[in-house]
ROTOR-829674 format. One record per residue: x, y, z of N, C-alpha, C in turn; residue number from 1. Coordinates in Angstrom, 1 decimal, decimal comma. Layout:
<rs>
R     n.xx     n.yy     n.zz    ca.xx    ca.yy    ca.zz     c.xx     c.yy     c.zz     k
R        X        Y        Z        X        Y        Z        X        Y        Z   NUM
...
</rs>
This chain:
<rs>
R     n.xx     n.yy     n.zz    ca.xx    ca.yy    ca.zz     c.xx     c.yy     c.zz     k
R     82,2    -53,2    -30,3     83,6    -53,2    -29,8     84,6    -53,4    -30,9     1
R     84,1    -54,0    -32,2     85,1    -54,4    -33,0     85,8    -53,3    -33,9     2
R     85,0    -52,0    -33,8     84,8    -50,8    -34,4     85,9    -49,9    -33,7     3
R     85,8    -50,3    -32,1     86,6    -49,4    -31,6     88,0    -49,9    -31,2     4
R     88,3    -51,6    -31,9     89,3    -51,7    -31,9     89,7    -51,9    -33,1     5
R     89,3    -51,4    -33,8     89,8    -51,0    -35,7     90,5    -49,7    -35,2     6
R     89,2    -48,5    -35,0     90,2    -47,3    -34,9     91,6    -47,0    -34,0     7
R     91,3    -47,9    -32,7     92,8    -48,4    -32,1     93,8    -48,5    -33,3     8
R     93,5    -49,6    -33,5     94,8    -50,6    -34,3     95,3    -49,1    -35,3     9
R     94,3    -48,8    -35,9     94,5    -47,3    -37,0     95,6    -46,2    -36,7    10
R     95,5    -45,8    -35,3     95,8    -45,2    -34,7     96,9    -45,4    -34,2    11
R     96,9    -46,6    -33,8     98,7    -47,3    -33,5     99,6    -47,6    -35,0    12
R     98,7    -47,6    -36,1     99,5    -47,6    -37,5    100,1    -46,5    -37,9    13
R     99,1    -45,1    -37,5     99,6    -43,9    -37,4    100,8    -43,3    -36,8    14
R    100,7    -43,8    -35,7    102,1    -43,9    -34,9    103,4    -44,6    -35,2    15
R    103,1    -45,6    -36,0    104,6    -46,1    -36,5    105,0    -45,8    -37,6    16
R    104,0    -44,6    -38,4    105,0    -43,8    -39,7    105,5    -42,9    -39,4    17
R    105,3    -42,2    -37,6    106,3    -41,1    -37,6    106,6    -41,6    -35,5    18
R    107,5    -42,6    -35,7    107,7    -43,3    -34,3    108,1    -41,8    -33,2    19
R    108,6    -40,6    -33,7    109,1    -39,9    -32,9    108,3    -39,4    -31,7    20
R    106,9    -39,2    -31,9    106,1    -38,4    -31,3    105,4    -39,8    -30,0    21
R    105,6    -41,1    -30,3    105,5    -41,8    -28,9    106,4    -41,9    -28,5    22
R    108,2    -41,9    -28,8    108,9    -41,5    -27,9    108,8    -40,2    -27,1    23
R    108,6    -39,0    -27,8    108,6    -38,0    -27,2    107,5    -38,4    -26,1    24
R    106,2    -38,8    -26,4    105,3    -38,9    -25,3    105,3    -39,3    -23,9    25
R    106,5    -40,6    -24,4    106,7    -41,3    -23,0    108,1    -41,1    -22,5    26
R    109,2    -40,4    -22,9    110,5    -40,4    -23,0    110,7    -38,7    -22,5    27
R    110,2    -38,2    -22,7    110,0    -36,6    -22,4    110,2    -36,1    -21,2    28
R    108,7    -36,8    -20,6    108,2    -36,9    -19,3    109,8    -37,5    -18,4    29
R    110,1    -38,9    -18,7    111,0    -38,8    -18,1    112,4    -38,3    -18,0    30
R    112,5    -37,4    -19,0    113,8    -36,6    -18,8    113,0    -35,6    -17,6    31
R    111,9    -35,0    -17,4    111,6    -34,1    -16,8    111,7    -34,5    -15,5    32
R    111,5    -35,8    -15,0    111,6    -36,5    -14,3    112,7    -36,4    -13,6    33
R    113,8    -37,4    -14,4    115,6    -36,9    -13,8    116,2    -35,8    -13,4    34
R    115,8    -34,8    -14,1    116,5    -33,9    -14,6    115,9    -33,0    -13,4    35
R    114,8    -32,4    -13,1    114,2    -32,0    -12,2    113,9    -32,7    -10,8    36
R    113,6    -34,0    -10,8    113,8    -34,5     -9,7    114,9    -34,4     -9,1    37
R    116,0    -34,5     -9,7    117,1    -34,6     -8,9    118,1    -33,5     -8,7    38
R    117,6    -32,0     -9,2    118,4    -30,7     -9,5    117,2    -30,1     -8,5    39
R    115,8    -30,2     -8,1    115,0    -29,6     -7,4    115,2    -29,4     -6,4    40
R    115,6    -30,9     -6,0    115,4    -31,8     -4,4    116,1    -30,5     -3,5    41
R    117,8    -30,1     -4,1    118,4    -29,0     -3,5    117,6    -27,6     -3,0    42
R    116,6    -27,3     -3,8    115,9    -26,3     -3,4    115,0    -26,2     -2,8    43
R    114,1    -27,5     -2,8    112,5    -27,5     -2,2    112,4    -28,4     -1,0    44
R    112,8    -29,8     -1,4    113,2    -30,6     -0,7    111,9    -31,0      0,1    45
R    112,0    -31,7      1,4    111,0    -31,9      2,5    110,3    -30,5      3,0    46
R    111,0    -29,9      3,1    110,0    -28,7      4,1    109,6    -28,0      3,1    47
R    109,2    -27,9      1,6    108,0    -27,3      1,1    106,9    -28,3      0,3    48
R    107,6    -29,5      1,0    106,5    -30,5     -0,3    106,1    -31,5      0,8    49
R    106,9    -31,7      1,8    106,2    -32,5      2,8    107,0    -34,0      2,8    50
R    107,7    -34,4      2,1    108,4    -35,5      1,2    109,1    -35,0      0,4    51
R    110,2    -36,3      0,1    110,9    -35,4     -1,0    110,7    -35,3     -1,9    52
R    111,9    -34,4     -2,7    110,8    -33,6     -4,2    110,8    -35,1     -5,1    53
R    111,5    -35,3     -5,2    111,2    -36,7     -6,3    109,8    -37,4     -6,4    54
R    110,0    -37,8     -5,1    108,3    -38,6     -4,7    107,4    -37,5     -5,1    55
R    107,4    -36,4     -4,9    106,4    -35,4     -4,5    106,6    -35,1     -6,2    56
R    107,4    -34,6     -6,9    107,3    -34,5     -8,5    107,0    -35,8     -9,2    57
R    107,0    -37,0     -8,9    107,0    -38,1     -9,5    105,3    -38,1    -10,1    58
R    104,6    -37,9     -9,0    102,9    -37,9     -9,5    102,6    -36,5    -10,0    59
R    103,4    -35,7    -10,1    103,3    -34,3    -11,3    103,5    -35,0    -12,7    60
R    104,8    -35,6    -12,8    105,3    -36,2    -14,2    103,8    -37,0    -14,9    61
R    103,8    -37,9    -14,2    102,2    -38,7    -14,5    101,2    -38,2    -14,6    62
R    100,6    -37,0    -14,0     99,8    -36,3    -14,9    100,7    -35,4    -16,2    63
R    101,8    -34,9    -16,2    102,3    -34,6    -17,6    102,3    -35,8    -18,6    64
R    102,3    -36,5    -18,4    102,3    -38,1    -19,3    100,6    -37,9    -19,7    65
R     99,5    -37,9    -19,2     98,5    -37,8    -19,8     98,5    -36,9    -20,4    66
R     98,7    -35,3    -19,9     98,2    -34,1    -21,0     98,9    -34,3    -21,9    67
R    100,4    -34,5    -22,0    101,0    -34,5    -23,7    100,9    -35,5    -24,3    68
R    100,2    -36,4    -24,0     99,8    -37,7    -25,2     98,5    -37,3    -25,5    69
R     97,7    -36,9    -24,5     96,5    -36,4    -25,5     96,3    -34,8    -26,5    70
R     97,4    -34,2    -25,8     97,8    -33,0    -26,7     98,2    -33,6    -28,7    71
R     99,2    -34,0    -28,3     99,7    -34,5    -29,3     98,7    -35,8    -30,0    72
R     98,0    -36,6    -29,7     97,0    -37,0    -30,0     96,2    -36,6    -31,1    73
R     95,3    -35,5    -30,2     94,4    -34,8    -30,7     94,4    -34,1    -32,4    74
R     96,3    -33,9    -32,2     96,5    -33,3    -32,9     96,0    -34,1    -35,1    75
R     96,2    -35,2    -34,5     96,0    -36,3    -35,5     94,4    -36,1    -36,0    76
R     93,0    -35,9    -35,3     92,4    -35,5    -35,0     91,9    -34,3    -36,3    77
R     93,0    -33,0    -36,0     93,5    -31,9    -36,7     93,5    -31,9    -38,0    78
R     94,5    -33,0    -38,1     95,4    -33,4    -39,4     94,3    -33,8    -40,3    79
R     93,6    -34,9    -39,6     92,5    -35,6    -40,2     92,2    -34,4    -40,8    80
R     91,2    -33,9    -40,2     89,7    -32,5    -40,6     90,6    -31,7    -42,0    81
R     91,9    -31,5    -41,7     92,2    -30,6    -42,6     92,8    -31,3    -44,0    82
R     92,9    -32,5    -43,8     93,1    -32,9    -45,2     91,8    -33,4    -45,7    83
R     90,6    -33,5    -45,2     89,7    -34,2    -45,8     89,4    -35,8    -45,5    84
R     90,4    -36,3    -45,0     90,1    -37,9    -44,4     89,1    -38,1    -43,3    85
R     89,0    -36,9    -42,7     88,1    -37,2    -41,8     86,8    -36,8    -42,1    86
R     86,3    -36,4    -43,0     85,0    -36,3    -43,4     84,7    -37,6    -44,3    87
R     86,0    -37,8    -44,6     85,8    -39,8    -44,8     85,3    -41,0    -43,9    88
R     85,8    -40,6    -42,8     85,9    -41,9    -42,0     84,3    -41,3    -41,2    89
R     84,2    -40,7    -41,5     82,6    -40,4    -40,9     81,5    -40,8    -42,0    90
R     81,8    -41,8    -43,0     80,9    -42,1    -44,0     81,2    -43,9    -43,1    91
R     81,8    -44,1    -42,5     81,8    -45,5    -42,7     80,6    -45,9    -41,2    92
R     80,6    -47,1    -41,3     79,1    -47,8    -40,7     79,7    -48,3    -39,1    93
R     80,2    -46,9    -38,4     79,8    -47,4    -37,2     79,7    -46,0    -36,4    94
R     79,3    -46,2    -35,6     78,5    -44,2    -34,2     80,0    -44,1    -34,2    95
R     79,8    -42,7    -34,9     80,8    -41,4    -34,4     81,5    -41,6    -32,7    96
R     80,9    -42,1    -31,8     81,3    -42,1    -30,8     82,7    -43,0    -30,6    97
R     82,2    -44,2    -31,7     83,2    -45,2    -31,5     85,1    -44,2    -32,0    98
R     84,7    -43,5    -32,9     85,7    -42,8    -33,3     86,9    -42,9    -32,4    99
R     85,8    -41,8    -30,9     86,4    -41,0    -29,7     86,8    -42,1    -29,1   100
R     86,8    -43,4    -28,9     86,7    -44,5    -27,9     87,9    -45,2    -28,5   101
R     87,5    -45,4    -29,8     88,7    -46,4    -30,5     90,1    -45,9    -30,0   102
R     90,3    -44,4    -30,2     91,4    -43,5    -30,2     92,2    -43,5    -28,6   103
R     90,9    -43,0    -27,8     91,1    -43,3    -26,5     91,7    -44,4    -25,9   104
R     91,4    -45,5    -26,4     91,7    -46,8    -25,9     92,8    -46,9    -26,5   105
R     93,9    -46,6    -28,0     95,3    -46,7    -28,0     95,9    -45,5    -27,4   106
R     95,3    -44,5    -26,9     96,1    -43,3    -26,0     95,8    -43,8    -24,5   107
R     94,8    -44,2    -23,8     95,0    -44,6    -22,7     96,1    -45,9    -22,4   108
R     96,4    -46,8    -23,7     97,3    -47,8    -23,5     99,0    -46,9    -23,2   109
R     99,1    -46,2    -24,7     99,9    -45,5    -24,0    100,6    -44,9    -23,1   110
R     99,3    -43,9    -22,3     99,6    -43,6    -20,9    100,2    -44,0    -20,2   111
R     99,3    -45,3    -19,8     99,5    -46,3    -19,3    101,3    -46,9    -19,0   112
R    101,7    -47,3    -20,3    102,9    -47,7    -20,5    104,1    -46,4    -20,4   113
R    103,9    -44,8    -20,4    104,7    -43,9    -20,0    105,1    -44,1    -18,6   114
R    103,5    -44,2    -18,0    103,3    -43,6    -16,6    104,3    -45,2    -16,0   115
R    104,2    -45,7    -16,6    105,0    -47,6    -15,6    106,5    -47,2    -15,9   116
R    106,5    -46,6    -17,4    108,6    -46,0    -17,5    108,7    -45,1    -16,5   117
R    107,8    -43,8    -16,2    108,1    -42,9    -15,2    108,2    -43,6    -13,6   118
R    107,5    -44,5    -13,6    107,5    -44,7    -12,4    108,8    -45,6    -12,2   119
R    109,4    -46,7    -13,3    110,2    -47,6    -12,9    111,3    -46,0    -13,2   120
R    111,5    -45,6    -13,6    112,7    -44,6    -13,6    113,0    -43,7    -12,1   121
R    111,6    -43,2    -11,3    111,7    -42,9    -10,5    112,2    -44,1     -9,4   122
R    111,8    -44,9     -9,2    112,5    -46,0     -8,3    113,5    -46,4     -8,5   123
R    114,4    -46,8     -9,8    115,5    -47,1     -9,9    116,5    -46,3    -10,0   124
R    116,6    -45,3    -10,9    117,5    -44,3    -10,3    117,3    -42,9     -9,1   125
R    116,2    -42,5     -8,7    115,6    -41,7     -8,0    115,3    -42,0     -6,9   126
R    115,4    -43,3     -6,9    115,5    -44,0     -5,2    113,6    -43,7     -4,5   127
R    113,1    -43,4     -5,8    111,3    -43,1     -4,8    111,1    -44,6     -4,1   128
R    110,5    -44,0     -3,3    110,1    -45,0     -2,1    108,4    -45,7     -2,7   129
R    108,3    -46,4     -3,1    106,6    -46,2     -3,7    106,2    -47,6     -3,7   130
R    105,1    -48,0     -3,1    104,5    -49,3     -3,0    103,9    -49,5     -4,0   131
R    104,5    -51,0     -4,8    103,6    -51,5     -5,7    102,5    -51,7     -5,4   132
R    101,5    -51,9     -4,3    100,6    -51,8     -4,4     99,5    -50,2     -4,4   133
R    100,5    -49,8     -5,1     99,9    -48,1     -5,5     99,7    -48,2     -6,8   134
R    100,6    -49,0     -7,6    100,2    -49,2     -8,9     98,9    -49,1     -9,5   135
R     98,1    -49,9     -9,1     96,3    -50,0    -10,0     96,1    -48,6     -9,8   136
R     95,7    -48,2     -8,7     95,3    -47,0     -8,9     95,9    -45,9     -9,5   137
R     97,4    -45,9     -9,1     97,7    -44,6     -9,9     97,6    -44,8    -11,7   138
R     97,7    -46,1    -12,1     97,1    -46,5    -13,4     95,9    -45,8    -14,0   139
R     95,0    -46,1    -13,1     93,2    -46,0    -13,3     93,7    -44,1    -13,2   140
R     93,4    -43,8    -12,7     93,9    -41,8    -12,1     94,6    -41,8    -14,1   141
R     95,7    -42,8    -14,2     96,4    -41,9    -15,5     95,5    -42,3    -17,0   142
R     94,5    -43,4    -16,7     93,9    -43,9    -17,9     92,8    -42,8    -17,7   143
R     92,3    -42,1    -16,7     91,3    -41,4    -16,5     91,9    -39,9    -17,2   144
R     92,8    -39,9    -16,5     93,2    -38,5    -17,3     93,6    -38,3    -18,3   145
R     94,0    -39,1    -19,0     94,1    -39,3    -20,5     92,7    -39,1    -21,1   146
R     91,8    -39,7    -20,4     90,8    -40,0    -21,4     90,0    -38,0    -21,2   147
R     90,2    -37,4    -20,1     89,6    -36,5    -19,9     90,4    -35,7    -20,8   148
R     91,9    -35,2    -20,6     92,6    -34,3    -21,6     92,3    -34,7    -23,0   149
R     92,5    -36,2    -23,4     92,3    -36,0    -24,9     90,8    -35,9    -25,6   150
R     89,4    -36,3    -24,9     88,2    -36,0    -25,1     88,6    -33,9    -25,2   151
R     89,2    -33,3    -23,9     88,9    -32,0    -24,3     89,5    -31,3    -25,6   152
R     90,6    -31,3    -25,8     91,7    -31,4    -26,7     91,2    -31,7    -27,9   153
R     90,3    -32,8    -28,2     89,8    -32,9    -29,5     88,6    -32,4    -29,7   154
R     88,2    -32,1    -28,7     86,9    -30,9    -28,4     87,6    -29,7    -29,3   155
R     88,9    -29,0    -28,9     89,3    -28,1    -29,6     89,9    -28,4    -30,8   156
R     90,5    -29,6    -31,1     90,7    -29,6    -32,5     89,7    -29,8    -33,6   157
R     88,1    -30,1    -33,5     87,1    -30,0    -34,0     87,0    -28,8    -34,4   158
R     86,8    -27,7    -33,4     86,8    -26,7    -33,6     87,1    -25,5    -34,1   159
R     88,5    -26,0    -34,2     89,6    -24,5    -35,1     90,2    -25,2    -36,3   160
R     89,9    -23,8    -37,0     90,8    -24,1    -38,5     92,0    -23,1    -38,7   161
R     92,8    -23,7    -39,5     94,0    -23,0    -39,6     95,2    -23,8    -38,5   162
R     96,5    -24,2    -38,8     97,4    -24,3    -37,5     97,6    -23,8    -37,0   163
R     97,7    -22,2    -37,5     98,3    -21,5    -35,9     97,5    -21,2    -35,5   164
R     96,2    -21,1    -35,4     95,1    -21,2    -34,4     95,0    -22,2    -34,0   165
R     95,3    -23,6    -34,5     95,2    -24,3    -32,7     96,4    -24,6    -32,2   166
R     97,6    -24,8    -32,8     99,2    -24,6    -32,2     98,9    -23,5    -31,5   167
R     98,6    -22,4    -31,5     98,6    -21,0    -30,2     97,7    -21,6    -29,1   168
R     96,8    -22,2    -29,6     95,5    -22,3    -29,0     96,6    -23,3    -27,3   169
R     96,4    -24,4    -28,4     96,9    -25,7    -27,6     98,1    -25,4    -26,6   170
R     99,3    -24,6    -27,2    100,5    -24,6    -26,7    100,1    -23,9    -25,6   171
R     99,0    -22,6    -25,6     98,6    -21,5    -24,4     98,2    -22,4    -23,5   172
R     97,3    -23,8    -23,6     96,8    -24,4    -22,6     97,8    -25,1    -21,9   173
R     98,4    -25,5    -22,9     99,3    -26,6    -22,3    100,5    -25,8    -21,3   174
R    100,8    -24,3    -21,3    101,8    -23,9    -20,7    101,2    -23,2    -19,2   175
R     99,8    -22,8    -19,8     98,9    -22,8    -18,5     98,2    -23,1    -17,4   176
R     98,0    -24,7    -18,1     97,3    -25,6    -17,3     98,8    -26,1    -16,6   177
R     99,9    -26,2    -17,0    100,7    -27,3    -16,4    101,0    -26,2    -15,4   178
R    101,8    -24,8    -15,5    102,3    -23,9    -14,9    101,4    -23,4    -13,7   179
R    100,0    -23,2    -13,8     98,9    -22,5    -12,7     98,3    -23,8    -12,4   180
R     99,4    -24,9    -11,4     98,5    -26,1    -11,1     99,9    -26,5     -9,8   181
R     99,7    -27,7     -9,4    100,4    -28,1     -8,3    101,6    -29,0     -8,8   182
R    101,6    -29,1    -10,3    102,6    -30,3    -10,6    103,6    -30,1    -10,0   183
R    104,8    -29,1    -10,6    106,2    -28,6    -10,3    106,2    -28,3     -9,0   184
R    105,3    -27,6     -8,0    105,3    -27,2     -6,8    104,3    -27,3     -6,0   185
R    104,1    -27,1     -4,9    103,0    -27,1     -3,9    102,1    -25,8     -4,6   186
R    100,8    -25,8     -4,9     99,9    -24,8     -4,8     99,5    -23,7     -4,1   187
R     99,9    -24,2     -2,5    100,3    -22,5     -2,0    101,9    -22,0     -1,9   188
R    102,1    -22,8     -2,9    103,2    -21,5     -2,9    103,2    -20,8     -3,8   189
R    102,2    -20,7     -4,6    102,1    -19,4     -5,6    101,5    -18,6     -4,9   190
R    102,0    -17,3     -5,9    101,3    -16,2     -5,6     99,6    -16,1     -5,2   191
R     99,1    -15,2     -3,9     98,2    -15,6     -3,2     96,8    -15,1     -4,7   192
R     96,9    -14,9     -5,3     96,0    -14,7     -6,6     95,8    -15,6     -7,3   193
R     96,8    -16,3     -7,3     96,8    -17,4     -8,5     96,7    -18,5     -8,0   194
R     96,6    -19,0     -6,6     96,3    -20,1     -6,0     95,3    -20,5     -6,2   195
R     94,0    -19,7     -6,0     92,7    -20,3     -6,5     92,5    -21,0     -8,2   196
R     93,2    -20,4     -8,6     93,1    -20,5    -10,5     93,7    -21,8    -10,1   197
R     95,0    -22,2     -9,4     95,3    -23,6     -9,3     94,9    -24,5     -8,5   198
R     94,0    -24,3     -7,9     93,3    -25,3     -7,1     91,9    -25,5     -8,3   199
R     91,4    -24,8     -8,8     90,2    -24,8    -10,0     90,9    -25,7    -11,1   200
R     92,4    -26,4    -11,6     92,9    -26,6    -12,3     92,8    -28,3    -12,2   201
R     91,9    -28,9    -13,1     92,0    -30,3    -13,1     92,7    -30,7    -13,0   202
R     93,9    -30,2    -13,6     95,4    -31,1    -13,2     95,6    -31,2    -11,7   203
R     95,6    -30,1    -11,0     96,0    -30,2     -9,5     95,1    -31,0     -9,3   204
R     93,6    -31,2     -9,5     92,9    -32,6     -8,5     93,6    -33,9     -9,2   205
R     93,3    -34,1    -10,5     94,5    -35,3    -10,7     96,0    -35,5     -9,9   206
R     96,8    -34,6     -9,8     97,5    -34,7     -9,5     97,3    -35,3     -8,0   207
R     96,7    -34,6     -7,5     96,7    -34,5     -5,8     96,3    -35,8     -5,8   208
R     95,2    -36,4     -6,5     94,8    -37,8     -6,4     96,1    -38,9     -6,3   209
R     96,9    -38,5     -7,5     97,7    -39,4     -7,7     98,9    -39,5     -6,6   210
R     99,1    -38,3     -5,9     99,9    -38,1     -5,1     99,2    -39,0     -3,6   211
R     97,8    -38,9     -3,3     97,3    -39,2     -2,4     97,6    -40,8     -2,0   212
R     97,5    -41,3     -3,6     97,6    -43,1     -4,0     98,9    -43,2     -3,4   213
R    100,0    -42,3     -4,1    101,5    -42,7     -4,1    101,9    -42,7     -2,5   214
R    101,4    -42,0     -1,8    102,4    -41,5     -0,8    100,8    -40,8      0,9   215
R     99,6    -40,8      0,4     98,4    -40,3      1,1     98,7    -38,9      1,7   216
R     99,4    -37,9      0,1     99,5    -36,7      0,4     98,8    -35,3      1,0   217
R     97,1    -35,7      0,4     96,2    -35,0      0,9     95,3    -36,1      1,8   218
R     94,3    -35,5      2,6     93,1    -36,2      3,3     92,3    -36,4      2,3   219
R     91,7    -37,9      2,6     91,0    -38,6      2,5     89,9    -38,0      2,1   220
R     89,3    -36,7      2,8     87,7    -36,2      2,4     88,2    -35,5      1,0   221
R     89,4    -34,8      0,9     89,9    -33,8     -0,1     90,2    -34,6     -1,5   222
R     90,5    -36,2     -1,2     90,8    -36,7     -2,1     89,3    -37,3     -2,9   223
R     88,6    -37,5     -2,1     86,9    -38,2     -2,0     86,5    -36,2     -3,3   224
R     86,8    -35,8     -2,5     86,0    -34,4     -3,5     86,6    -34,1     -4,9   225
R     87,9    -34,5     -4,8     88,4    -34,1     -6,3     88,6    -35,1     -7,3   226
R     88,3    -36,6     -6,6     87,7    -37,9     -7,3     86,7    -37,3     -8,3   227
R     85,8    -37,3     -7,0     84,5    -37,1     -7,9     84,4    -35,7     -8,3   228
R     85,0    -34,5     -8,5     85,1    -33,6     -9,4     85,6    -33,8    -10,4   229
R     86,9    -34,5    -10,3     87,5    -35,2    -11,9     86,9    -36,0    -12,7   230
R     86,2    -37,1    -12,2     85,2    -37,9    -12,8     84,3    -36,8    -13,4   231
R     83,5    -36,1    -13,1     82,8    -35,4    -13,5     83,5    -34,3    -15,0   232
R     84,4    -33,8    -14,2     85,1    -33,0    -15,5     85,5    -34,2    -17,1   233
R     86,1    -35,4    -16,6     86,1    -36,6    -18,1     84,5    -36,3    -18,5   234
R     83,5    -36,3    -17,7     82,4    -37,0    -18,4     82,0    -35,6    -18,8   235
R     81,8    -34,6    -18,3     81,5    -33,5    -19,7     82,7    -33,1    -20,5   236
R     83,7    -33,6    -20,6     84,8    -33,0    -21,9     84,0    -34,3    -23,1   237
R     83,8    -35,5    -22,2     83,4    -36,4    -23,3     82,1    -36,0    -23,7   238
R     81,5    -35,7    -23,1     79,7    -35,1    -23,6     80,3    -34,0    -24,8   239
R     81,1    -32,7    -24,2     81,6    -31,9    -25,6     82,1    -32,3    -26,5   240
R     83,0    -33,5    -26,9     83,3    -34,0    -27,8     82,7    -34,6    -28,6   241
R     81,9    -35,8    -28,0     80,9    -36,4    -28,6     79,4    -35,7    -29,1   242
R     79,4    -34,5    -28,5     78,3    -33,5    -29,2     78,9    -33,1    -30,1   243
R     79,9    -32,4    -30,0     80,5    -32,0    -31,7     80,8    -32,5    -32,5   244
R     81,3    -34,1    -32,1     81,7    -35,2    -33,3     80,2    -35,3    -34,2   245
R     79,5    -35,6    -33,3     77,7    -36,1    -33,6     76,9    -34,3    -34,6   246
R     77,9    -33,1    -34,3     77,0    -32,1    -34,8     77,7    -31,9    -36,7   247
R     77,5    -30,9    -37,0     77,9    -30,6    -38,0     79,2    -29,9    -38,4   248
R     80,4    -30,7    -38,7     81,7    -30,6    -39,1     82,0    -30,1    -40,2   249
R     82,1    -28,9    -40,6     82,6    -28,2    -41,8     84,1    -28,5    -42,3   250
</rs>
């Protein structure tokens, strides 16, 4: 444990030579938050979301709070491989795995701490209606999905060399996965082709989870199936990570 609260602490050191990139992480989200919540409501309102849009965008924002902290994350990851530091810190005396875990555990803290700004921002100016006793869980949903985006994410930064091969790479997912999913809108209301691609989209089961905690948006069996498909999708992004961390790193 002591290993994977070194690379923590590392990792939060990292972050205080260039403070910008945790504001953006947690500060972003909620401009998307205000700014959308409160300019949407006019258009979508109750009768396409079921609730109003605020409530109903509020558990979108929170999963955006996981993907761009582990996006941006990862990126460090990157930085590492390409200067050479990281073929350093894989000489010192503890499992490769701890690496992935150390990291995770100061990006799940993070999350964590976005997702409580998003949420006190939605209730104090956004007027969301939301029982604290929704808190734990939608917590656990955002520490989970952190840990799933940034396990995948550094799956890909293992992988590619060059920056604009993974800036293209990363930015394509990131405008994909958030766009062909349920965050911003209900999922049938896309086009009837692309609804399936957003229902297949991890984010919409996180999401829908989170939405389910906040407000018991979907049923109970639908929320039971995309639990346990999300659980499942963390634990092989972490098996691909941890196989590549563990294979041979050029």
């Amino acid at each position: 444990m002591k290993f994977i609260l070194a690379v923590a602490f590392r990792e939060y050191r990292i972050r205080l030579t260039n403070p910008i990139l945790p504001l953006w992480d947690v500060l972003v989200p909620v401009v998307y938050l205000l700014v959308f919540g409160a300019s949407l409501e006019r258009w979508l309102g109750l009768g396409a979301t079921g609730t109003d849009y605020p409530t109903f965008f509020l558990a979108g924002v929170l999963s955006m709070v996981t993907f761009s902290i582990a996006m941006n994350s990862s990126y460090a990851f990157f930085e590492d491989l390409q200067s050479g530091v990281f073929h350093e810190i894989l000489t010192y005396p503890f499992p490769r795995r701890d690496l992935l875990l150390g990291k995770l555990l100061f990006n799940a803290a993070l999350g964590v701490v976005g997702a409580l700004v998003c949420v006190a921002a939605g209730i104090l100016v956004l007027k969301v209606d939301l029982a604290l006793a929704a808190l734990p869980a939608l917590m656990l949903w955002v520490a989970l999905g952190t840990a799933a985006w940034y396990f995948l994410f550094s799956w890909f930064s293992l992988q590619m060399r060059g920056f604009n091969t993974y800036h293209t790479t990363t930015s394509a997912m990131y405008l994909l996965l958030m766009f062909i999913s349920n965050l911003f809108y209900p999922a049938d209301r896309l086009p009837e082709g692309v609804v399936w691609l957003a229902r297949a989209n991890p984010i919409t089961w996180q999401t829908d989870l989170l939405r389910y905690h906040a407000y018991g948006a979907v049923s109970p069996q639908l929320a039971q199936w995309e639990a346990a498909a999300f659980v499942a999708f963390v634990l092989g992004c972490f098996w691909l990570a941890n196989h590549k961390l563990n294979g041979t790193i050029e």
